[in-house]
N, CA, C and O atoms as CSV, one atom per row, in Angstrom:
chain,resi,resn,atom,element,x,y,z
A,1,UNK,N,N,-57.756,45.455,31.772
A,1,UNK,CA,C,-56.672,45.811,32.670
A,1,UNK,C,C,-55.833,44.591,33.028
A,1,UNK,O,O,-54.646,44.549,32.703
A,2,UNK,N,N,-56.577,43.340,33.862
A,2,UNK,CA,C,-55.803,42.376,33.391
A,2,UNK,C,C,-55.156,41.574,32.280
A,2,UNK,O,O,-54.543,40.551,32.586
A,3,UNK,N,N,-55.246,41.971,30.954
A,3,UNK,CA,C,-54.495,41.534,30.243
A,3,UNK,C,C,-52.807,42.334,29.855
A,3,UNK,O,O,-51.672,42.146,29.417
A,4,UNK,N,N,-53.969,43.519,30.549
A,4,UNK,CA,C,-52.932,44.603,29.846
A,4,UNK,C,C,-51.280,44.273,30.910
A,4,UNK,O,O,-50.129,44.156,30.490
A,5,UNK,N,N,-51.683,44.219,32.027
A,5,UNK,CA,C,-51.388,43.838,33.606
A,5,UNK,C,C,-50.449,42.336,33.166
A,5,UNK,O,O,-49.264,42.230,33.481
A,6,UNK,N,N,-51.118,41.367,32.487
A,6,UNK,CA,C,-50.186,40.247,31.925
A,6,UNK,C,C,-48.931,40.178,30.842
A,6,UNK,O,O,-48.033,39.368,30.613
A,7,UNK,N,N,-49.292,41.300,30.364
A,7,UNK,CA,C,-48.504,41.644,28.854
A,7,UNK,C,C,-47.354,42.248,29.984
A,7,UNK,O,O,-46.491,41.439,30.325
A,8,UNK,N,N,-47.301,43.473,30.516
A,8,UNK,CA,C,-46.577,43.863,31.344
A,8,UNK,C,C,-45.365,42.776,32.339
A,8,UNK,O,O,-44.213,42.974,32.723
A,9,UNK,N,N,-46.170,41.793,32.455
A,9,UNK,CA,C,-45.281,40.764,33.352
A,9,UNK,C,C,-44.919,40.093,32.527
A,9,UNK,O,O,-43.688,40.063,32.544
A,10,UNK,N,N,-45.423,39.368,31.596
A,10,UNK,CA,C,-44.536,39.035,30.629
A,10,UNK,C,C,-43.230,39.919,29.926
A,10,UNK,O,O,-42.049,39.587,30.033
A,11,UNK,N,N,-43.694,41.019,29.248
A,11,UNK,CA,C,-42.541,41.641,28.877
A,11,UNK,C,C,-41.072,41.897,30.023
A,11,UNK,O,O,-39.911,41.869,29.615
A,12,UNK,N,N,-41.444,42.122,31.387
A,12,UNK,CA,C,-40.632,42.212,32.156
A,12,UNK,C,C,-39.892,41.439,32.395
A,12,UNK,O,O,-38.714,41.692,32.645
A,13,UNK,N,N,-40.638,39.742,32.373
A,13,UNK,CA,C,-39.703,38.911,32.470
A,13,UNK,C,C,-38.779,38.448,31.570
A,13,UNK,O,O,-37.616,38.127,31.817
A,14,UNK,N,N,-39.521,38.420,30.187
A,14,UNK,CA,C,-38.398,38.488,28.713
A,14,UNK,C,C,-37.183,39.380,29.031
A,14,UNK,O,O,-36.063,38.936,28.780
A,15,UNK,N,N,-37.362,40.900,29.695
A,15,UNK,CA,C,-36.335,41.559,29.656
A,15,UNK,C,C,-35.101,41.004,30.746
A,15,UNK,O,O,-33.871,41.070,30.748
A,16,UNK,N,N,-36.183,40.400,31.699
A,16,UNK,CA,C,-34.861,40.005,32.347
A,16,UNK,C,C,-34.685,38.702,32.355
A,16,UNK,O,O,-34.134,38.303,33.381
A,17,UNK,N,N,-34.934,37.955,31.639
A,17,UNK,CA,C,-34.429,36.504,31.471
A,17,UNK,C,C,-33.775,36.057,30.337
A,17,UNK,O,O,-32.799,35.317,30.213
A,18,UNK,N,N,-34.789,36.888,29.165
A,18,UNK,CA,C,-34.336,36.460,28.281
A,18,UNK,C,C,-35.556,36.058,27.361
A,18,UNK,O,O,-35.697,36.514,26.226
A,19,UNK,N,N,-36.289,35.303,27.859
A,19,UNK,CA,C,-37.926,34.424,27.221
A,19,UNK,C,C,-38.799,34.926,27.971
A,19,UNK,O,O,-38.653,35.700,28.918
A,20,UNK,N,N,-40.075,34.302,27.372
A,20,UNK,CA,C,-41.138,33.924,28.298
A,20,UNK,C,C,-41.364,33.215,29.008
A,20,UNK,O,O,-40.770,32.157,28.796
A,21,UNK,N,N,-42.009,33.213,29.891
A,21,UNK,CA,C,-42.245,32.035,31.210
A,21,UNK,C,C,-42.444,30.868,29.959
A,21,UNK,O,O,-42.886,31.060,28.826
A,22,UNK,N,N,-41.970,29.629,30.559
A,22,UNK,CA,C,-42.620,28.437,29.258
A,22,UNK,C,C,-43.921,28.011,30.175
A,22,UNK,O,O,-44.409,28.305,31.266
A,23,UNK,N,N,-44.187,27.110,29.029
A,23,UNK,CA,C,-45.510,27.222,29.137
A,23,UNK,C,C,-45.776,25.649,29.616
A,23,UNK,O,O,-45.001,24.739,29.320
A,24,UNK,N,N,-46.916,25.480,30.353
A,24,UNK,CA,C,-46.767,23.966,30.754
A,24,UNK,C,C,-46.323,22.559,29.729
A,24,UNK,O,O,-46.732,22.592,28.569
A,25,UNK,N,N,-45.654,21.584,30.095
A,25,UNK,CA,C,-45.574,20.967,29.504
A,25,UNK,C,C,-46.601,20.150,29.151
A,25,UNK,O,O,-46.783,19.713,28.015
A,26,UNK,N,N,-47.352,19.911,30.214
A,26,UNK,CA,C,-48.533,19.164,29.576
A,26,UNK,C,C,-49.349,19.537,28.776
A,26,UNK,O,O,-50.097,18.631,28.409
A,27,UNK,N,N,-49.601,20.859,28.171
A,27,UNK,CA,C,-49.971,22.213,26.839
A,27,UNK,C,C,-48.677,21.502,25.693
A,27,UNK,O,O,-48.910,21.117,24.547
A,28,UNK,N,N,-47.264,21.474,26.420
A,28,UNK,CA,C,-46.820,20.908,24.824
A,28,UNK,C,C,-46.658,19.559,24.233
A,28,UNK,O,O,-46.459,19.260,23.056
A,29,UNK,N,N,-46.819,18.585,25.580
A,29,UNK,CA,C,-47.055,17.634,25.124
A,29,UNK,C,C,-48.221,17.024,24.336
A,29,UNK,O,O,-48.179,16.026,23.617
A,30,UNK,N,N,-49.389,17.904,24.638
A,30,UNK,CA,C,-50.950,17.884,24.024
A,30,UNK,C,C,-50.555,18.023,22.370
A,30,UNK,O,O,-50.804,17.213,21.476
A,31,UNK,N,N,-49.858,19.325,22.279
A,31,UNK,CA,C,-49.871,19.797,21.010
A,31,UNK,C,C,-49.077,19.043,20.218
A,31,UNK,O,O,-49.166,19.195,19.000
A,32,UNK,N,N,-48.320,18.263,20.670
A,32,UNK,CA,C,-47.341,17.218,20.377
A,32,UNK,C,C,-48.158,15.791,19.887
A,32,UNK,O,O,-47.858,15.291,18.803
A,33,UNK,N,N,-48.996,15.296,20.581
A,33,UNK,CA,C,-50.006,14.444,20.125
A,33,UNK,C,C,-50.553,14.751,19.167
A,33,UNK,O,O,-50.397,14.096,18.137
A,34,UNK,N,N,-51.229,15.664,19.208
A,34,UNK,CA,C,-52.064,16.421,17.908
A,34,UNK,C,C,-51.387,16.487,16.703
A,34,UNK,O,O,-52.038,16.145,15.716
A,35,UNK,N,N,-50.111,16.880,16.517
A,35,UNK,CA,C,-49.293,16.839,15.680
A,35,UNK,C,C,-48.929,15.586,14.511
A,35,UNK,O,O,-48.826,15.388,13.300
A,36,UNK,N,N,-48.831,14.980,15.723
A,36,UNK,CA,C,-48.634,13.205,15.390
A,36,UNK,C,C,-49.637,12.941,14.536
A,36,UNK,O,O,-49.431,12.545,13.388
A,37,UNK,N,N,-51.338,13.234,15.263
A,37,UNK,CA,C,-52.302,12.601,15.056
A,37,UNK,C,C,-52.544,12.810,13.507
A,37,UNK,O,O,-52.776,12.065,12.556
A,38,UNK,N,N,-52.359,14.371,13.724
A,38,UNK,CA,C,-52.927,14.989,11.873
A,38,UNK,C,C,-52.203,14.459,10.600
A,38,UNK,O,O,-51.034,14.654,10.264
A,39,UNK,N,N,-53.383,13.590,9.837
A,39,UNK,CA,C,-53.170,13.461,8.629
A,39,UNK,C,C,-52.815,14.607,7.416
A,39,UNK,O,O,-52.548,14.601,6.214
A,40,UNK,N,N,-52.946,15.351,8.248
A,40,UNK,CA,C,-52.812,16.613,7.181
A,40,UNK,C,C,-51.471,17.734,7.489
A,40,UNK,O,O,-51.163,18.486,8.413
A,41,UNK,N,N,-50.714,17.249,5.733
A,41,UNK,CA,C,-49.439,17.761,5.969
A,41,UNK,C,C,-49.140,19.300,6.164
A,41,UNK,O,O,-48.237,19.667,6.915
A,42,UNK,N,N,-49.909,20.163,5.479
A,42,UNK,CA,C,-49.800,21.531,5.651
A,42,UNK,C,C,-50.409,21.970,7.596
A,42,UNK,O,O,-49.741,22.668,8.359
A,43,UNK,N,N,-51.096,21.644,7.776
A,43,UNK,CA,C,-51.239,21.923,9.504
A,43,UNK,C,C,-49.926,21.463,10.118
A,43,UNK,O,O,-49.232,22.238,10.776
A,44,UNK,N,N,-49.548,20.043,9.872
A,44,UNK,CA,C,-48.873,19.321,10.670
A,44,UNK,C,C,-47.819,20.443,10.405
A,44,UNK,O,O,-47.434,20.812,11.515
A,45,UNK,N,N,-47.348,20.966,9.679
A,45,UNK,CA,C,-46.111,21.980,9.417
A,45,UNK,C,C,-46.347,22.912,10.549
A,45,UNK,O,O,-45.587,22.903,11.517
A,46,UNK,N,N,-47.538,23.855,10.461
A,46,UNK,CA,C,-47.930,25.172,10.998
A,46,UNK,C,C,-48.163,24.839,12.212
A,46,UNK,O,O,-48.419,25.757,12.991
A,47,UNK,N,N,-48.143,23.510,12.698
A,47,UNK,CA,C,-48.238,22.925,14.277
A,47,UNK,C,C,-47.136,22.811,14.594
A,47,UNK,O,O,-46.812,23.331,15.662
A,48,UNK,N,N,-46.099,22.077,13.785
A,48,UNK,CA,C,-44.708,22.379,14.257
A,48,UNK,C,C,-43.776,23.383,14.441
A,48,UNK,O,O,-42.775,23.143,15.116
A,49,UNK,N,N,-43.940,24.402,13.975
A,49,UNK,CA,C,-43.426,25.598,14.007
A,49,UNK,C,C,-44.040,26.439,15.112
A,49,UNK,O,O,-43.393,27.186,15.847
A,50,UNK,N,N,-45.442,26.231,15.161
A,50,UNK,CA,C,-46.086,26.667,16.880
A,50,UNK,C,C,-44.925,26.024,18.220
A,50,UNK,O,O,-44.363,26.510,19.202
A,51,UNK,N,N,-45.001,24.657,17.544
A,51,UNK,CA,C,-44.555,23.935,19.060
A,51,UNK,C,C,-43.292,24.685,19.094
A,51,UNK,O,O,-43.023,25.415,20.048
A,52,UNK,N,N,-42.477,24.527,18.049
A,52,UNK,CA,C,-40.916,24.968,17.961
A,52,UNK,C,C,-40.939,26.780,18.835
A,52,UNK,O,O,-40.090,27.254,19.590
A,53,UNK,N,N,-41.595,27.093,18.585
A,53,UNK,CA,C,-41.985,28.803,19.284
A,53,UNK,C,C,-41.969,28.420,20.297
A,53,UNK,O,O,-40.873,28.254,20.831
A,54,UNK,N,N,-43.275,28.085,21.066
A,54,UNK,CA,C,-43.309,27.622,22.371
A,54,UNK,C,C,-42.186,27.145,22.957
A,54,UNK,O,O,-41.400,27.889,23.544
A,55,UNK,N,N,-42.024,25.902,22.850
A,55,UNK,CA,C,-41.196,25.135,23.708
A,55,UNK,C,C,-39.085,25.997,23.304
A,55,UNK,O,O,-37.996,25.733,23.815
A,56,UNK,N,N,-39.405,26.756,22.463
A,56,UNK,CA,C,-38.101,27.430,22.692
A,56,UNK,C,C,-36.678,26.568,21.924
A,56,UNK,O,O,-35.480,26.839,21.847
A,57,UNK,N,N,-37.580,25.361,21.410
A,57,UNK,CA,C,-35.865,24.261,20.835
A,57,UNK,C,C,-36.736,23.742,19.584
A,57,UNK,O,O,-37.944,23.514,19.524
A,58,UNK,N,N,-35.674,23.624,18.547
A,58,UNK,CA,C,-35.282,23.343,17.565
A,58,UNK,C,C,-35.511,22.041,17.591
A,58,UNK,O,O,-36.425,21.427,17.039
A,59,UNK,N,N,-34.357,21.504,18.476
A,59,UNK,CA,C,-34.779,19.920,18.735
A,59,UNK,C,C,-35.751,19.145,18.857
A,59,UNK,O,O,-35.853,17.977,18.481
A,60,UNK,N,N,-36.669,19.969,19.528
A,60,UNK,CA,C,-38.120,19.146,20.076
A,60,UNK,C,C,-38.646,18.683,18.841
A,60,UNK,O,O,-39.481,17.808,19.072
A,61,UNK,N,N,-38.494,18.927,17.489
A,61,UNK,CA,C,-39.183,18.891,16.217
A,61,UNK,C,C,-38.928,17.052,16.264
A,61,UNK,O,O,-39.836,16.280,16.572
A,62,UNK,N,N,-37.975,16.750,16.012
A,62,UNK,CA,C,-37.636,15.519,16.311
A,62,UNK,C,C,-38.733,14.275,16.997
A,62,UNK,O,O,-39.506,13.487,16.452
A,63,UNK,N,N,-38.370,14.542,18.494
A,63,UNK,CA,C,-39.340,14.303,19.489
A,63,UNK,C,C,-40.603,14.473,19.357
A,63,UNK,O,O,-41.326,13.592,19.823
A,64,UNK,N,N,-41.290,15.759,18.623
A,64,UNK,CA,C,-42.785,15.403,18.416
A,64,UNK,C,C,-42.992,14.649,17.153
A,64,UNK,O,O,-44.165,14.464,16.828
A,65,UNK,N,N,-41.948,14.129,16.297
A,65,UNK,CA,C,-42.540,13.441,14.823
A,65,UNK,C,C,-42.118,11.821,15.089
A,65,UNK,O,O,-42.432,10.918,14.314
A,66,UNK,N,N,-41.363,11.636,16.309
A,66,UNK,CA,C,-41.127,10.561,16.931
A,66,UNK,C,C,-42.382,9.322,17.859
A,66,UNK,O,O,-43.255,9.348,18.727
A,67,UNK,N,N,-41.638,8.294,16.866
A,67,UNK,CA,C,-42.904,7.179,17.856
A,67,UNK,C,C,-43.342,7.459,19.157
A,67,UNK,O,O,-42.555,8.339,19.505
A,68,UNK,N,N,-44.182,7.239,20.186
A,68,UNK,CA,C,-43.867,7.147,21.438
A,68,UNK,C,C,-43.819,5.430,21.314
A,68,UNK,O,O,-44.254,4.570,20.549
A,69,UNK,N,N,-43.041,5.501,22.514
A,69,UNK,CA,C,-42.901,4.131,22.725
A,69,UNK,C,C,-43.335,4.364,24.312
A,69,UNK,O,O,-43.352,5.504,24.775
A,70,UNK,N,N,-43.688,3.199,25.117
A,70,UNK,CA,C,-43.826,2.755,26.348
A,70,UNK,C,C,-42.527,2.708,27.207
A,70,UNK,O,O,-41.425,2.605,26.667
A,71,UNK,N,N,-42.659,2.773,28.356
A,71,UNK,CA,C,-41.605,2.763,29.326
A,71,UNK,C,C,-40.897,1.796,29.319
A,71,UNK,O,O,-39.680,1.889,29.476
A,72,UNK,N,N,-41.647,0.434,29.096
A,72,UNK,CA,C,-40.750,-0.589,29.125
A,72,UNK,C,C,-40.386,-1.107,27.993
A,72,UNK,O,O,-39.505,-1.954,27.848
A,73,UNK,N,N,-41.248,-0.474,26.902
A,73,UNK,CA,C,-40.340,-0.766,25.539
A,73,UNK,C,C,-39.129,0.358,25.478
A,73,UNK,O,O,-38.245,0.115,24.656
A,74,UNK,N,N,-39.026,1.311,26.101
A,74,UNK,CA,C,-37.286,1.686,25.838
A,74,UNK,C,C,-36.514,1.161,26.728
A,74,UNK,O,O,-35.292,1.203,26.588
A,75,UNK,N,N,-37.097,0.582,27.785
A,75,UNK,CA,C,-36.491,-0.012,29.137
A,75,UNK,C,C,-35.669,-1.182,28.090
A,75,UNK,O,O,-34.441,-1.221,28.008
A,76,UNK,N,N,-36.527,-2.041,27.379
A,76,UNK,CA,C,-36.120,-3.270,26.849
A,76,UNK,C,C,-34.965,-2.594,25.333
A,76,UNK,O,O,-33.986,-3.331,25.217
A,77,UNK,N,N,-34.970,-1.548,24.403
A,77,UNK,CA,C,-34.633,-1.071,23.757
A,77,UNK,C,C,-33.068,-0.670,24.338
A,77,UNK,O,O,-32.080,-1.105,23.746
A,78,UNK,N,N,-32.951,0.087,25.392
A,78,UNK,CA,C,-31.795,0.600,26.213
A,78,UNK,C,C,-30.886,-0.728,26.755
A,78,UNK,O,O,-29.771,-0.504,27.227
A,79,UNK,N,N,-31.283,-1.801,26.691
A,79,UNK,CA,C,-30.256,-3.132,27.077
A,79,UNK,C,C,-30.387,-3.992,25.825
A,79,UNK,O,O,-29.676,-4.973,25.609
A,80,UNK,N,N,-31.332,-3.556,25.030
A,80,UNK,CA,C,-30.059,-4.348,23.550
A,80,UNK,C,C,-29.391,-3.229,23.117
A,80,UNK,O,O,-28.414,-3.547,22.439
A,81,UNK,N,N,-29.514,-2.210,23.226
A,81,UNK,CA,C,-28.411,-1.118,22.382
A,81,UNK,C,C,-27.071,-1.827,23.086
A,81,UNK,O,O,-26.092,-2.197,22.438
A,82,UNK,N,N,-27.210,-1.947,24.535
A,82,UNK,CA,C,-26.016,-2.540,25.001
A,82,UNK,C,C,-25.294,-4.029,24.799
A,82,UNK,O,O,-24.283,-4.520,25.302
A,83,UNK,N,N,-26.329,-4.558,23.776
A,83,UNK,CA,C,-25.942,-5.990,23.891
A,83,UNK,C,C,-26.432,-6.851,24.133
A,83,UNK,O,O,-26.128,-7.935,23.634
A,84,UNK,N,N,-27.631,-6.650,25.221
A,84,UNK,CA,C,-28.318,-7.775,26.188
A,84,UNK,C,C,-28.922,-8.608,25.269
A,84,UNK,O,O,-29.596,-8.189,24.327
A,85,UNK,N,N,-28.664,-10.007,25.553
A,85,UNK,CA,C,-30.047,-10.966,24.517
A,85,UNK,C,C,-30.913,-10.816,25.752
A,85,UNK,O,O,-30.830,-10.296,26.865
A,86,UNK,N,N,-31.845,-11.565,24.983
A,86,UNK,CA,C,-33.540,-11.201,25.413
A,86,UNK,C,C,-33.354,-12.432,26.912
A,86,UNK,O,O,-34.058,-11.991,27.821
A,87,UNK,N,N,-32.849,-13.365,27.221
A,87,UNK,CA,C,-32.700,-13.741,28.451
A,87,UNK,C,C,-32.139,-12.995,29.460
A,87,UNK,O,O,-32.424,-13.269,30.625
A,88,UNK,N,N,-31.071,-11.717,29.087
A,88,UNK,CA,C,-30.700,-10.951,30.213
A,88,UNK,C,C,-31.362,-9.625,30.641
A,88,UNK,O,O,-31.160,-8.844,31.571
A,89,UNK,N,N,-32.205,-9.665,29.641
A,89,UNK,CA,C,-32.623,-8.566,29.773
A,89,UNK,C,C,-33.800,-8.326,30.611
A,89,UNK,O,O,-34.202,-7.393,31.306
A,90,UNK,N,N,-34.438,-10.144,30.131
A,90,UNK,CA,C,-35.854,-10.519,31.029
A,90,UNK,C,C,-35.182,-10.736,32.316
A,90,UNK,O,O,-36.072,-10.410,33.102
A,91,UNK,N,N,-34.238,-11.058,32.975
A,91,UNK,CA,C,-33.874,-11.119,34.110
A,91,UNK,C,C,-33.889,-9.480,34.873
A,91,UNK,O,O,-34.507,-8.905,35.769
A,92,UNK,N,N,-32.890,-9.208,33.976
A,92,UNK,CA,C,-32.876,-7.774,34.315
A,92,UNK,C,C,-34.304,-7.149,34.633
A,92,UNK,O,O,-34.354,-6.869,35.830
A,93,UNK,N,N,-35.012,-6.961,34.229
A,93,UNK,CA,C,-36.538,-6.279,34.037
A,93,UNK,C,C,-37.322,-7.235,34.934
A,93,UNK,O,O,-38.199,-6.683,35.598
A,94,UNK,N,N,-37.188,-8.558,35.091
A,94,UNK,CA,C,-37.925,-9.253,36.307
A,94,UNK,C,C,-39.516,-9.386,35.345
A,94,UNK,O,O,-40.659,-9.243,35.779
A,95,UNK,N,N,-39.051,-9.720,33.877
A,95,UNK,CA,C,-40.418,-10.368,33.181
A,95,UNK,C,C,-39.891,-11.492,32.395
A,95,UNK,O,O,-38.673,-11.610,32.259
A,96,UNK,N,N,-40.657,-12.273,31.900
A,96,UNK,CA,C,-39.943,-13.220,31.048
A,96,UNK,C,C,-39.391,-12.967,29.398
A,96,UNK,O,O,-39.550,-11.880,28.843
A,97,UNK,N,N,-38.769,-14.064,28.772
A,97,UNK,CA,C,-38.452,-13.605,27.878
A,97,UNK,C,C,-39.099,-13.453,26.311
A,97,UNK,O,O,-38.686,-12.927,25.278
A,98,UNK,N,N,-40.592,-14.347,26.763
A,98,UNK,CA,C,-41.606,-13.713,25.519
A,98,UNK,C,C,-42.423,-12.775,25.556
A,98,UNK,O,O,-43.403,-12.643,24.824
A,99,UNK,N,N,-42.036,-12.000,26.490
A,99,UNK,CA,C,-42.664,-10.857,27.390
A,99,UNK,C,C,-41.492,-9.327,26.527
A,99,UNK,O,O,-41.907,-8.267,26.058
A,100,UNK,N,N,-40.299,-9.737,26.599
A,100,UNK,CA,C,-39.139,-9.282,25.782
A,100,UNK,C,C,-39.536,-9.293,24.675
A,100,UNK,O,O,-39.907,-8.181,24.300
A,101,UNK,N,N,-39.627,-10.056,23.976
A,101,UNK,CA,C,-40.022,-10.369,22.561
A,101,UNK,C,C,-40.912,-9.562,22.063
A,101,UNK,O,O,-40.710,-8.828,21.096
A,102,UNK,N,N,-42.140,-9.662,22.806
A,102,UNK,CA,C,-43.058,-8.772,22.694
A,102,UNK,C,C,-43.168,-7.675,22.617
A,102,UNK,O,O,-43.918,-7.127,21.809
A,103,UNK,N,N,-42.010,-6.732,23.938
A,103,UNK,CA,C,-41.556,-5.114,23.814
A,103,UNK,C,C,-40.944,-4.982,22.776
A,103,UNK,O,O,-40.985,-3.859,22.273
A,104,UNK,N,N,-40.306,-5.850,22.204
A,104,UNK,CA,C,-39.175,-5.769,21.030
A,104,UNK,C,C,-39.669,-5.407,19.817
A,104,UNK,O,O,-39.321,-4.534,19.022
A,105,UNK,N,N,-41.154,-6.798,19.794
A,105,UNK,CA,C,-41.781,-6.541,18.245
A,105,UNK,C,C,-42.439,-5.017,18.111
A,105,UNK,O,O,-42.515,-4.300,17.114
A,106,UNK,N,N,-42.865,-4.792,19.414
A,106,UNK,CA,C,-43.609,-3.875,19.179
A,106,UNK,C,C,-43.331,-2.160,19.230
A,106,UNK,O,O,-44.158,-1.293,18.947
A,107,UNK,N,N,-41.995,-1.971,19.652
A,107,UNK,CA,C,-41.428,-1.385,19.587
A,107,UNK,C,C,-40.774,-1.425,17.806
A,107,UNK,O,O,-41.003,-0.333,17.287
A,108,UNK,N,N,-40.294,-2.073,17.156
A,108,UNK,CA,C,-39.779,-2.273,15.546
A,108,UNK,C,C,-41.037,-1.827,15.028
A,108,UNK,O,O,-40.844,-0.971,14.165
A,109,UNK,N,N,-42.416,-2.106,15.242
A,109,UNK,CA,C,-43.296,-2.149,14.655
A,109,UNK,C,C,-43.365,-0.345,14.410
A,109,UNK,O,O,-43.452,0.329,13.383
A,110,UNK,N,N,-43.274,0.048,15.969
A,110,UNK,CA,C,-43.808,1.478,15.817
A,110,UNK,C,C,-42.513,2.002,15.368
A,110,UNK,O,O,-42.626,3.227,15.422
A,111,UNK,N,N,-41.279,1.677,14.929
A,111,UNK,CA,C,-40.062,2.609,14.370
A,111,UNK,C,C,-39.961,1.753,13.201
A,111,UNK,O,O,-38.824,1.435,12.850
A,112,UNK,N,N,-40.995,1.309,12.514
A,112,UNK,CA,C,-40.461,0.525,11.706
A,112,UNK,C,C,-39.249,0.156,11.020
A,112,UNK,O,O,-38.885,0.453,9.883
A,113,UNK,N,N,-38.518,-0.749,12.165
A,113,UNK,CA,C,-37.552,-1.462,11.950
A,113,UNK,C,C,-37.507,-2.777,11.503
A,113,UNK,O,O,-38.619,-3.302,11.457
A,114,UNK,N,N,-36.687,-3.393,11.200
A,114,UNK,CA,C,-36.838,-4.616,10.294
A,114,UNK,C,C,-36.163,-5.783,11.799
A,114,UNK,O,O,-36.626,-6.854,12.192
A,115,UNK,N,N,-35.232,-5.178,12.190
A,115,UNK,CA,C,-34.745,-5.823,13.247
A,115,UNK,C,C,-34.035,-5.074,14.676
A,115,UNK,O,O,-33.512,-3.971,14.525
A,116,UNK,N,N,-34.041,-5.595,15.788
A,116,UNK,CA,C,-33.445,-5.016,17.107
A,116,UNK,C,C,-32.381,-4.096,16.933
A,116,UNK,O,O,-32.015,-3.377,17.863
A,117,UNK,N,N,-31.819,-4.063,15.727
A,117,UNK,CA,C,-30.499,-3.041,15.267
A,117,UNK,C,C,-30.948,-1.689,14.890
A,117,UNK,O,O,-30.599,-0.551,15.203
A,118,UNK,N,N,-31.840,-2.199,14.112
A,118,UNK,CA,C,-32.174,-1.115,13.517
A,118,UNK,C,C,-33.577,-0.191,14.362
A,118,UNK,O,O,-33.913,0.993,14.361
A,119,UNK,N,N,-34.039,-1.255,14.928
A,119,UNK,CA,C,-34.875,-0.673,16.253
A,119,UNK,C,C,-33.999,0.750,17.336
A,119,UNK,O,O,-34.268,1.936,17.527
A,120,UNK,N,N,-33.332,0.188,17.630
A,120,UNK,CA,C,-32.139,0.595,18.787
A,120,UNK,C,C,-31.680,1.987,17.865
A,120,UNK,O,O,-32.003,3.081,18.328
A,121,UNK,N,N,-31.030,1.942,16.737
A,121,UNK,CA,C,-31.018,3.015,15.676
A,121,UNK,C,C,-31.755,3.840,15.712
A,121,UNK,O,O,-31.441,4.926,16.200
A,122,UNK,N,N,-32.735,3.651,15.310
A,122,UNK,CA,C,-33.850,4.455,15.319
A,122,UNK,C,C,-34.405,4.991,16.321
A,122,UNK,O,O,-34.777,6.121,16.004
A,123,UNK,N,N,-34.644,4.748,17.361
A,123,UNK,CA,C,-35.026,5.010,18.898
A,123,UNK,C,C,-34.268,6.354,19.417
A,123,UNK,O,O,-34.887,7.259,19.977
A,124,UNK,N,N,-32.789,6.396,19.163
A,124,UNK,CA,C,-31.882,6.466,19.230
A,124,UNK,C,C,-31.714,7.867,18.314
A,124,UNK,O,O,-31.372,8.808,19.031
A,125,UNK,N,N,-31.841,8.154,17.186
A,125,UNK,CA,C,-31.938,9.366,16.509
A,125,UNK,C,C,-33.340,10.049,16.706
A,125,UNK,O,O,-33.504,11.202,16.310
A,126,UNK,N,N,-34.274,9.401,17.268
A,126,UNK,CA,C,-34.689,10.065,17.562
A,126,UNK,C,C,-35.323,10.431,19.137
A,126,UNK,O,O,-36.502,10.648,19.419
A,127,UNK,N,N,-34.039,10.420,20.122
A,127,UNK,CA,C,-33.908,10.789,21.188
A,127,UNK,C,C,-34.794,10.088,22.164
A,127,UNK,O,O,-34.945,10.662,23.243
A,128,UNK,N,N,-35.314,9.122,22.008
A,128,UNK,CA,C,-35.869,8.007,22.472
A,128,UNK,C,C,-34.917,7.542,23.510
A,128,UNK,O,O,-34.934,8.181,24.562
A,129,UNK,N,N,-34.204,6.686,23.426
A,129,UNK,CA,C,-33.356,6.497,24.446
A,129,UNK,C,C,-31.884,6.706,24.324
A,129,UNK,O,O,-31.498,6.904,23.172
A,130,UNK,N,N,-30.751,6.703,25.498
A,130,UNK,CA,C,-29.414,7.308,24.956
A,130,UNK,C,C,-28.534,7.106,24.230
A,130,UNK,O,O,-28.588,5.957,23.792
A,131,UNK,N,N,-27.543,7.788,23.790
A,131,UNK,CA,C,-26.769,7.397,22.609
A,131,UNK,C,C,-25.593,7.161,23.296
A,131,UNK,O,O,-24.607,7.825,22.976
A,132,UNK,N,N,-25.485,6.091,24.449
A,132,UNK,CA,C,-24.251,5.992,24.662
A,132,UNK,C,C,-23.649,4.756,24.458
A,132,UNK,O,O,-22.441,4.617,24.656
C-alpha cells in the first residue's frame, strides 16, 4: 500500500510540475564518483545515462567525466583565466606563491594540461570554473 501510495504522489507531482521530485544530490553526486571511478567502459556508459535520467540535464554528462579539482585549485585557476601571475594571486588568496604553484601543478596534472593556458581551458569546458 505504501508503495502503491508513493507511485501515486509521484505521478501527481509529474502531472503537475512536469518531473519527478529530484532526487538528492548527494545520491547524484555518489553516482557521479562511481562513474569516474569505473574502469569499465560499458558500465561507465549505462551509469551515465542513469545519472543523465536522474538529474534531468544533458549537461551534467560533462561534469561527471570531469576532474574534480579542490576549492582552492579553481580558486587559483579562476585568477589566471584572468591574468593574475602567481604573486597576485598569492596575495589575493592570503597563501604564498609556492603554495600557487603547487594548486597550479596540480590542478594541470588532473586536466592534463601542459601549461596554466591550457589548464584554465580545460577547467573551463568543462564547467569547472567560469567562462567569463
Amino acid at each position: 500500500m505504501a508503495d502503491l501510495l508513493g507511485r501515486d504522489v509521484e505521478e501527481r507531482m509529474a502531472a503537475r510540475f512536469g518531473h519527478r521530485p529530484p532526487l538528492k544530490t548527494d545520491a547524484l553526486t555518489e553516482l557521479a564518483a562511481i562513474i569516474r571511478d569505473t574502469d569499465d567502459e560499458f558500465l561507465r556508459n549505462r551509469l551515465v545515462r542513469v545519472h543523465r535520467e536522474l538529474s534531468g540535464s544533458e549537461a551534467s554528462e560533462l561534469r561527471i567525466l570531469a576532474p574534480t579539482l579542490t576549492v582552492r585549485e579553481a580558486e587559483v585557476l579562476e585568477l589566471a583565466a584572468i591574468g593574475a601571475t602567481n604573486l597576485v594571486i598569492a596575495a589575493e588568496l592570503g597563501i604564498g606563491s609556492e603554495t600557487v604553484k603547487s594548486y597550479l601543478g596540480s590542478a594541470m596534472r588532473k586536466l592534463d594540461a601542459s601549461n596554466r593556458t591550457a589548464a584554465v581551458s580545460a577547467a573551463r569546458s568543462y564547467g569547472l570554473i567560469s567562462n567569463r
